[in-house]
C-alpha positions in Angstrom: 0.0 0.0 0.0 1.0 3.5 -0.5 2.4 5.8 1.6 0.3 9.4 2.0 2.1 12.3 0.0 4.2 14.0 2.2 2.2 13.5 5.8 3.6 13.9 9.2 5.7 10.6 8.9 7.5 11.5 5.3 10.8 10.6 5.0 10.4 8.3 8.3 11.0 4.7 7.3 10.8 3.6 10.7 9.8 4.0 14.3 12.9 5.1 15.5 13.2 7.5 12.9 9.9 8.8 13.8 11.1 9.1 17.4 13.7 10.8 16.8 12.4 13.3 14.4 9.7 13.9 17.3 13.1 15.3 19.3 14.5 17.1 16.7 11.6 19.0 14.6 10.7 21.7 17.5 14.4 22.2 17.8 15.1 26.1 16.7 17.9 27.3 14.0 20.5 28.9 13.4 21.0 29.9 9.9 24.8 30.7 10.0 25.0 30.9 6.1 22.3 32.5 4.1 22.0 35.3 1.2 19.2 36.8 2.8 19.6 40.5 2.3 19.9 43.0 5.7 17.7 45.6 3.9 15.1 43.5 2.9 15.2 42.5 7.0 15.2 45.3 7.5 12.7 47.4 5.9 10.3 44.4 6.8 8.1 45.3 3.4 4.8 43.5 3.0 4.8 41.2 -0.1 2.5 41.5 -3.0 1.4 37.8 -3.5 3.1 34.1 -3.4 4.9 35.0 -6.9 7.2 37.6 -5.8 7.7 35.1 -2.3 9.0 32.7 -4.4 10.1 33.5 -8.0 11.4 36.8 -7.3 15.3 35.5 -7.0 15.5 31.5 -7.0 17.3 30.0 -9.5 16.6 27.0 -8.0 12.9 27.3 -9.4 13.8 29.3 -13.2 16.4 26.5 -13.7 14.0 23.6 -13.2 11.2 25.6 -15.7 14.0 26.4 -18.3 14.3 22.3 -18.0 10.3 22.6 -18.9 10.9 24.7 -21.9 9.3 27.2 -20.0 10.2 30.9 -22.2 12.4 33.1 -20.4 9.7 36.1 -19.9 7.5 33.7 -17.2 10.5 33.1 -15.5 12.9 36.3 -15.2 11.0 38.9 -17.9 8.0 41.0 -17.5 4.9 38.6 -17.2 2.8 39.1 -14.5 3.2 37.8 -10.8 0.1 35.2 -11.9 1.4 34.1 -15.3 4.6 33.0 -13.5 3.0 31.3 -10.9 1.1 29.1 -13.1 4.1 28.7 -15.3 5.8 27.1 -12.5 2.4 25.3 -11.6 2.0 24.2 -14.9 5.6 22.1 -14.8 5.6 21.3 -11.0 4.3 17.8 -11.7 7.2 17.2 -14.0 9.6 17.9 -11.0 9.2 14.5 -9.6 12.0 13.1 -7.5 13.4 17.1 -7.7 13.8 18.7 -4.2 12.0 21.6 -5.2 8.9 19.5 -5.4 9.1 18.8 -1.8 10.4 22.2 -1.1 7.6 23.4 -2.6 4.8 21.2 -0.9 6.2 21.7 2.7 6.4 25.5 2.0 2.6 25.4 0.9 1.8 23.0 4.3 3.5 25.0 6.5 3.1 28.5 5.7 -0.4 28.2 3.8 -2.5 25.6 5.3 -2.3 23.8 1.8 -2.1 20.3 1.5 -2.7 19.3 -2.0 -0.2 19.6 -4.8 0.7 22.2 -7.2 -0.3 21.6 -10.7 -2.5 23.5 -13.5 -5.7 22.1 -12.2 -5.1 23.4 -8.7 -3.4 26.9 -9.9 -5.8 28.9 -9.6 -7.5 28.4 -6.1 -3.8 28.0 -4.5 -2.9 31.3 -5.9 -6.4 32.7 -4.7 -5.7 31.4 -1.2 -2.6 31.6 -0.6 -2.4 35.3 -1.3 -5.4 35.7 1.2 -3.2 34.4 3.6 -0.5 36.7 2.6 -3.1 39.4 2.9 -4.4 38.6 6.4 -0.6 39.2 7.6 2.4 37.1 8.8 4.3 37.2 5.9 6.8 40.0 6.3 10.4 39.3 5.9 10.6 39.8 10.0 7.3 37.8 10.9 8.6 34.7 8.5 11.9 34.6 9.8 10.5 34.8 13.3 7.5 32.5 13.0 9.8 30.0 11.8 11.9 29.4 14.6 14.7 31.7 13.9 17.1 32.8 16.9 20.0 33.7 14.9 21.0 34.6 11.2 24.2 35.5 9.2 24.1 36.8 6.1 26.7 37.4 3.4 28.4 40.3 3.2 31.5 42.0 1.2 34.2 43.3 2.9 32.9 47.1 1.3 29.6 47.1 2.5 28.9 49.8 4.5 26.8 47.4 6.9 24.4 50.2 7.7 21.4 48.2 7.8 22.9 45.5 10.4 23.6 48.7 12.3 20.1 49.5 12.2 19.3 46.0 12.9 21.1 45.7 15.7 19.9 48.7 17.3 16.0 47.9 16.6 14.9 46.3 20.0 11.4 45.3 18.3 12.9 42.6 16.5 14.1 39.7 18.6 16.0 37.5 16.1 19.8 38.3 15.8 21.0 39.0 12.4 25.1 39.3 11.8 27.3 39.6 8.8 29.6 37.1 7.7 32.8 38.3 6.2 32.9 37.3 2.5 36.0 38.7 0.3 35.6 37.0 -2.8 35.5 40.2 -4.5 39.4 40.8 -2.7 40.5 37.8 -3.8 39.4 38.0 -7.3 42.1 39.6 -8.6 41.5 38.0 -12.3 38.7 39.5 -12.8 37.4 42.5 -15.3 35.6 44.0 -11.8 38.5 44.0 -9.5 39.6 47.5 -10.0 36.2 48.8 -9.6 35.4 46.7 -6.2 39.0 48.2 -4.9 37.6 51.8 -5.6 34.5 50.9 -3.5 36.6 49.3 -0.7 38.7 52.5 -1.1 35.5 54.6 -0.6 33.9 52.6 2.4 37.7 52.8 4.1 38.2 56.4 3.6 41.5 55.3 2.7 43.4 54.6 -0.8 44.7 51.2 -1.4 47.9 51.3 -3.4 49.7 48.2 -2.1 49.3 44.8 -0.8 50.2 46.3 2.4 47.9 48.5 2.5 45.2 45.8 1.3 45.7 43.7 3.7 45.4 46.2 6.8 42.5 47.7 5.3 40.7 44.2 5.7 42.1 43.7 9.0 40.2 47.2 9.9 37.1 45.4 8.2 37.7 42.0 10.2 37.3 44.4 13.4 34.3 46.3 12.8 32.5 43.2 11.3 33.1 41.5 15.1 31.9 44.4 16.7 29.1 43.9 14.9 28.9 40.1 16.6 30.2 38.6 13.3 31.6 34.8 13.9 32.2 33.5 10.6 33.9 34.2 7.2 32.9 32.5 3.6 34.7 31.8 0.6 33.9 30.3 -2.7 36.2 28.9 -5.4 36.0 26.9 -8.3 39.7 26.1 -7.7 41.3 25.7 -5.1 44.8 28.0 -4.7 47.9 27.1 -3.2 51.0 28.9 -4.7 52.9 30.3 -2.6 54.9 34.0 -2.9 57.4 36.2 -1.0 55.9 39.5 0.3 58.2 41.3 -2.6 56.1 39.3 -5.4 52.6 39.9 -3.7 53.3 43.4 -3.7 54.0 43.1 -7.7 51.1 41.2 -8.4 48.9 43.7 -6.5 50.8 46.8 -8.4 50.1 45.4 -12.1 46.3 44.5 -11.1 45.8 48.1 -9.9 47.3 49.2 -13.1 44.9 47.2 -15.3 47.8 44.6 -16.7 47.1 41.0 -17.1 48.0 38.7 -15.1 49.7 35.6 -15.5 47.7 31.7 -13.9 50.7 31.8 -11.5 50.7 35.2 -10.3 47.0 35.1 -9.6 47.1 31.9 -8.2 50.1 33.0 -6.0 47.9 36.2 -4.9 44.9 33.9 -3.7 46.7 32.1 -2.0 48.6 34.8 0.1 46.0 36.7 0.7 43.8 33.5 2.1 46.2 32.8 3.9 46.2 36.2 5.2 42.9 36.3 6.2 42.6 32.8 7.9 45.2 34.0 10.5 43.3 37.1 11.1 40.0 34.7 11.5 41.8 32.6 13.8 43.1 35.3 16.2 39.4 36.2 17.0 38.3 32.7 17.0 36.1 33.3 13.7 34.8 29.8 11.8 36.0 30.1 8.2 33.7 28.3 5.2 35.1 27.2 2.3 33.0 26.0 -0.4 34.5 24.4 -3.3 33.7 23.3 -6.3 31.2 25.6 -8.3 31.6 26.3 -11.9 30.0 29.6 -12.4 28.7 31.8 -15.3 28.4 28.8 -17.9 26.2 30.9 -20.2 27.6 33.7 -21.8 24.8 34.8 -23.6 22.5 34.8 -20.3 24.9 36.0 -18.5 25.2 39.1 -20.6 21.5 39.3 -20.2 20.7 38.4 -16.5 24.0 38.2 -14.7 25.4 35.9 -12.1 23.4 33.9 -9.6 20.7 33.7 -11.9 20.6 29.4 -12.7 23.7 29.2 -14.6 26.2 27.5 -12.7 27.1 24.1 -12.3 29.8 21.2 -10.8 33.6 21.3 -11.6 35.3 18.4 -10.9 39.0 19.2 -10.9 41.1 17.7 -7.9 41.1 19.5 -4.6 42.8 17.0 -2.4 46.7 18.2 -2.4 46.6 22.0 -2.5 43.6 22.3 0.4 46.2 20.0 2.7 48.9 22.5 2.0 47.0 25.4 2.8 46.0 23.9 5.3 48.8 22.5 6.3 51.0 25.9 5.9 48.5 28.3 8.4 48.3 24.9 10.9 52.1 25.0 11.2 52.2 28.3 12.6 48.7 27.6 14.8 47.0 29.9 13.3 44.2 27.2 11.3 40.8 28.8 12.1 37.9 26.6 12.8 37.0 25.8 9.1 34.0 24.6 7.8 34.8 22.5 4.0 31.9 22.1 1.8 32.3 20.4 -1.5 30.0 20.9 -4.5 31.3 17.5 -6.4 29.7 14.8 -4.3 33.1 12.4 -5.7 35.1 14.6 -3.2 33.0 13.3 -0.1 35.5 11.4 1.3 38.4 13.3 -0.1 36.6 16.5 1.9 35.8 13.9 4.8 38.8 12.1 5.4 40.8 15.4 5.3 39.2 16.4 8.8 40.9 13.8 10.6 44.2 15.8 9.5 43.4 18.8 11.5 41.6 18.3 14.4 43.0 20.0 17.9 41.5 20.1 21.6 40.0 24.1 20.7 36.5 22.9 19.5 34.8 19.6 18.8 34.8 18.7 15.2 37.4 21.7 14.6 37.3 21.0 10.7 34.0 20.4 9.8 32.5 18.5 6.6 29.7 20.7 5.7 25.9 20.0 4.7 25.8 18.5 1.5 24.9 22.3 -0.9 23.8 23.7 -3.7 23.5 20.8 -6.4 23.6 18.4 -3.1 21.0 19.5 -0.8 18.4 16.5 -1.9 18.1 13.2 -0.3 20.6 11.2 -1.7 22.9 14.0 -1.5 21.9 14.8 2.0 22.4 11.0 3.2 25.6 10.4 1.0 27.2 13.6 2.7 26.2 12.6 6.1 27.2 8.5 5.3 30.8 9.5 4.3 30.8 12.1 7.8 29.4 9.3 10.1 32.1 6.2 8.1 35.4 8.9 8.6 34.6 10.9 11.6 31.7 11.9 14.1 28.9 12.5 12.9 27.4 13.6 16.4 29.2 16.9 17.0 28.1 17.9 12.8 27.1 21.4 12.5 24.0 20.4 10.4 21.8 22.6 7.8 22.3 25.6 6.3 19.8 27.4 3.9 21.8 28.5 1.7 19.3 30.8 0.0 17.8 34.6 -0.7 14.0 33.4 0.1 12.3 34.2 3.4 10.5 30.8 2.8 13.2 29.0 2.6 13.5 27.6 6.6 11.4 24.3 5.8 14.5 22.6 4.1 15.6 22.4 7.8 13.0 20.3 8.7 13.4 18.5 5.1 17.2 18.2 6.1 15.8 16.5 10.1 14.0 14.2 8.6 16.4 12.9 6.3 18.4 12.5 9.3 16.7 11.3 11.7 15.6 8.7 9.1 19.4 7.9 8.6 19.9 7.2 12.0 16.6 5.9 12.4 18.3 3.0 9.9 21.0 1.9 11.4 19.2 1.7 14.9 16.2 -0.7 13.3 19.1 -2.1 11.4 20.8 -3.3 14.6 23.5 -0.8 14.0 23.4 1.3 17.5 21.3 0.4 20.3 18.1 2.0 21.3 19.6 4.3 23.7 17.1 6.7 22.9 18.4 9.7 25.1 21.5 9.5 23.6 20.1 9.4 20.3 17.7 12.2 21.0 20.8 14.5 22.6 22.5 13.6 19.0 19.5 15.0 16.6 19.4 17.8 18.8 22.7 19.1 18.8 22.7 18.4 15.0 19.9 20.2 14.2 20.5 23.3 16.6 23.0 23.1 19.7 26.3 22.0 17.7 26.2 25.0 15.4 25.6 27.7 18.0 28.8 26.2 20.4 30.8 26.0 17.5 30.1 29.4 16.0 30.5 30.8 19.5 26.9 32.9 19.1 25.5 34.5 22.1 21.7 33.5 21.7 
């Protein structure tokens, strides 16, 4: 007999899954890595209806309708809010064994009261009642983050944002879920790139200061490390599609820096020597103040010329590289350990074949200052489904401990976004759930229930070091 679609036991295979998701689901979260913007928290704007909630900015959802054959203007042009919402209606049945199907359905069951699924027959009263219950109230960027268990946020944040609105933020009493910046200086690091020069202005300009040297580079980011902890930040981020390690005296970082300000082209090794210098750099710093630094590895970005020209970045154009991380991550790794400076670190791998490369490589690392000091983190991005959920967590719980895991992130720009934590529990607790029934661990449920909690909330918050 069939299971119900996506009732309270989905996911739960068995009943010590279902016990321990009963532990785990009221548990609140952290979301220590988001893309939620500070303004938008801010300015806590009413929304217009369920299309601009959910279509407004996910590439998630306009790369699984440009799989549809869904034309560009219902997913990123200037349709209406309802034509895009029964585009994506229209091929929501087609998304089946997709995560945004279930993504979808447990945003509609919590947040709406709506139980049946999305499709082109049911369109049109979903859309009527769902924006009735964005009418009635609740759904402000504040109320949603709030209502759904929120204590603590960090969003992500360049190193030349003036970070006025988490000033405001953290002045406004009225609102009692923290929201911090997390430090992320891509932008510093990407010295190859056509908008380099122009981000260097802008740092320039929130600095008051002109940068004309590698020296001065790296002491205006030290400045920036400062005010972004007096701010309560606790963690830095950092994306590459490659990882860098090359290293270079002080003399040739200096030259490198001094023919990118000029507008010269660089050479592979002189760029790769400057990330890796000035990551290098900055992992001391984090260290000194006791900062958790994420590294995500492994995106391909910007595939699409032609869109890109059109829409940008971010907008459902990226994929998975697979080029080899294993050797240069251990040296830089290696190289900022010798000198005990290696801050807590946080490695995320986009190419599920570098699981155990990624898990295995904590084992390398890991001191007396924090449980689980180098972290594997959630399975992202192109991962964050089931299998990639339980393979991540498989290849944690086979090379190290999966116990003292710092658990979920969202990852995301939506405000609806928070159900992929419980998505994430479930899967979980069904993993554990597993090897319990399986005879794998005994029913030492109190243990068990500690575990799912600390996963799901408590481990995260220790590690991070966040006040809540």
């Amino acid at each position: 007999m069939a299971k119900k679609f996506m009732d309270a036991d989905f996911l739960l295979d068995s009943e010590p899954a279902k016990k321990l998701f009963a532990a785990a689901k009221d548990m609140p979260i952290f979301d220590w890595h988001c893309h939620l913007s500070p303004k938008e928290i801010y300015e806590n704007r009413q929304p217009e209806d369920i299309a601009y909630l959910w279509l407004a900015g996910d590439h998630y959802k306009w790369r699984a309708m440009r799989s549809c054959g869904v034309d560009e203007k219902y997913i990123t042009g200037n349709a209406t809010g309802y034509e895009k919402f029964r585009a994506l209606a229209e091929v929501m049945p087609c998304l089946i064994g997709n995560p945004l199907y279930h993504w979808t359905h447990l945003e509609l069951q919590r947040y709406f009261d709506i139980y049946e699924p999305l499709s082109a027959k049911t369109c049109d009263s979903i859309w009527e009642r769902a924006n009735a219950k964005i009418k009635s109230g609740g759904f402000t960027p504040r109320e949603l983050i709030k209502n759904s268990g929120v204590t603590c946020l960090c969003t992500t944040d360049d190193p030349a944002d003036t970070l006025e609105y988490h000033v405001k933020l953290a002045a406004d009493e009225t609102f009692g879920v923290k929201v911090i910046p997390a430090f992320r200086p891509d932008k510093a690091l990407g010295i190859e790139l056509p908008g380099w020069r122009d981000w260097l202005a802008a740092m320039e300009k929130t600095a008051g200061v002109r940068i004309e040297s590698w020296t001065a580079l790296t002491e205006v980011l030290t400045d920036r490390i400062d005010y972004y902890a007096s701010l309560g930040c606790r963690a830095s981020d950092h994306a590459f599609g490659e990882f860098p390690y090359l290293r270079a005296s002080a003399a040739e970082v200096e030259l490198i820096f001094s023919k990118a300000a000029k507008g010269e082209e660089l050479t592979d090794t002189e760029i790769e020597k400057f990330k890796t210098e000035l990551l290098r750099f900055l992992a001391k710093e984090y260290a000194k103040r006791g900062w958790g630094m994420e590294l995500h590895i492994g995106p391909m970005r910007n595939n699409n010329t032609a869109m890109f020209n059109k829409l940008g970045p971010d907008a459902g154009f990226d994929s998975i590289d697979d080029r080899e991380v294993a050797r240069k991550l251990s040296r830089f790794m290696d190289s900022v350990a010798q000198e005990n400076l290696l801050p807590r670190t946080v490695l995320f791998t986009l190419n599920p074949k570098d699981n155990y490369v990624l898990g295995s490589m904590l084992g390398n690392f890991q001191t007396e200052e924090a449980q689980s000091k180098i972290q594997f983190g959630s399975a992202w991005w192109f991962n964050d489904n089931i299998d990639g959920m339980r393979e991540q967590m498989k290849a944690l719980a086979n090379l190290g401990a999966i116990s003292k895991f710092v658990g979920m992130v969202t990852d995301s720009r939506s405000f609806l976004s928070y159900p992929r934590h419980e998505y994430f529990r479930r899967i979980l607790c069904n993993l554990l759930g597993d090897m319990v029934e399986n005879g794998l661990y005994p029913e030492d449920y109190e243990t068990l229930c500690g575990i799912v909690r600390d996963i799901s909330y408590n481990n995260a918050v220790n590690y991070f070091g966040i006040e809540i």
